[in-house]
MARVONU-225862 format. One record per residue (C-alpha): residue number from 1; residue in one letter; x, y, z. Coordinates in nm, 4 decimals. Example, Ala and Ser with C-alpha at 12.3 -4.5 7.8 and 13.67 -1.06 7.14 Angstrom:
MARVONU-225862
<1,'A',<1.2300,-0.4500,0.7800>>
<2,'S',<1.3670,-0.1060,0.7140>>
***
This chain:
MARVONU-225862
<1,'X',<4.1765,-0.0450,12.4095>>
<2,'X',<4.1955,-0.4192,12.2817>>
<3,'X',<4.4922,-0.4965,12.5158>>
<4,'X',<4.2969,-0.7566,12.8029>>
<5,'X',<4.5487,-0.7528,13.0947>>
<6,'X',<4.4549,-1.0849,13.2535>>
<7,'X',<4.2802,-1.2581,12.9269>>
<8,'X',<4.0053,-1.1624,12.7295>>
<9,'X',<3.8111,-1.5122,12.6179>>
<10,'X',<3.5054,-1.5647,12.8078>>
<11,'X',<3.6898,-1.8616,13.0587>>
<12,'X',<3.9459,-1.5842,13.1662>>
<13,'X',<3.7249,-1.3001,13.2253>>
<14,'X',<3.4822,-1.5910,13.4294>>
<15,'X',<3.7715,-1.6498,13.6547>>
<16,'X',<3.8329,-1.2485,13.7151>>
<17,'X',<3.4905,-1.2024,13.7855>>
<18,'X',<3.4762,-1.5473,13.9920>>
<19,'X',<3.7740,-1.5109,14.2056>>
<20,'X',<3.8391,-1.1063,14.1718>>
<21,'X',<4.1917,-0.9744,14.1411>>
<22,'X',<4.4320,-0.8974,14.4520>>
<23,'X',<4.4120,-0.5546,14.5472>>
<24,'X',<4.2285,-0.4115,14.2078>>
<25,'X',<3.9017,-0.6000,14.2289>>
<26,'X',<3.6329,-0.8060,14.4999>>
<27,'X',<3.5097,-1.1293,14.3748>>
<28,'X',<3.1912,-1.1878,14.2790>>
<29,'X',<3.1819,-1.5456,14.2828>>
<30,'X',<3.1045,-1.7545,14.5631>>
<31,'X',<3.3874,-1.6883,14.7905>>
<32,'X',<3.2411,-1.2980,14.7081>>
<33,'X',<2.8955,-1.4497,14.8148>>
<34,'X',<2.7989,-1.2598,14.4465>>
<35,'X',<2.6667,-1.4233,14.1802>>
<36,'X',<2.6166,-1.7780,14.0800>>
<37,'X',<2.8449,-1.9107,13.7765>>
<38,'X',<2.6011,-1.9228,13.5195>>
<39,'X',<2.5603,-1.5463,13.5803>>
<40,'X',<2.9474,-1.4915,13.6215>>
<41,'X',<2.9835,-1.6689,13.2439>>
<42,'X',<2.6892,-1.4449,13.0934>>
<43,'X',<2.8489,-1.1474,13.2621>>
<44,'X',<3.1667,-1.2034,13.1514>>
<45,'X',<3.0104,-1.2953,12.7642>>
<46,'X',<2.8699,-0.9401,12.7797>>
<47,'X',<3.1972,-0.8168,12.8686>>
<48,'X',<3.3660,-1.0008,12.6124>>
<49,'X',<3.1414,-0.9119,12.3256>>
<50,'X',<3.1855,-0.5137,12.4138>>
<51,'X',<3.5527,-0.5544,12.3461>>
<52,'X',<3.4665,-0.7047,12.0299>>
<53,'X',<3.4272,-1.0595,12.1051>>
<54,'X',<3.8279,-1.1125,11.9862>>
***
């Protein structure tokens, strides 16, 4: 659906992805020891663009 819970612009879903969500999702950011933040923002680009970049 087109209905983005926590934000759907590229600087929103980079903070989900960044700092995770209590309880629903890890973080995969550095406190996650994941991925760097260039990789978090062309992560959550892809993301963005497969809900039709809106």
């Amino acid at each position: 659906d087109r209905i983005w819970l926590y934000g759907g612009d590229v600087a929103s879903l980079t903070e989900t992805l960044m700092n995770g969500r209590f309880g629903i999702m890890p973080a995969w950011g550095a406190a996650g020891n994941g991925l760097s933040e260039a990789q978090l923002r062309q992560v959550a680009a892809y993301v963005h663009q497969l809900g039709g970049g809106e």
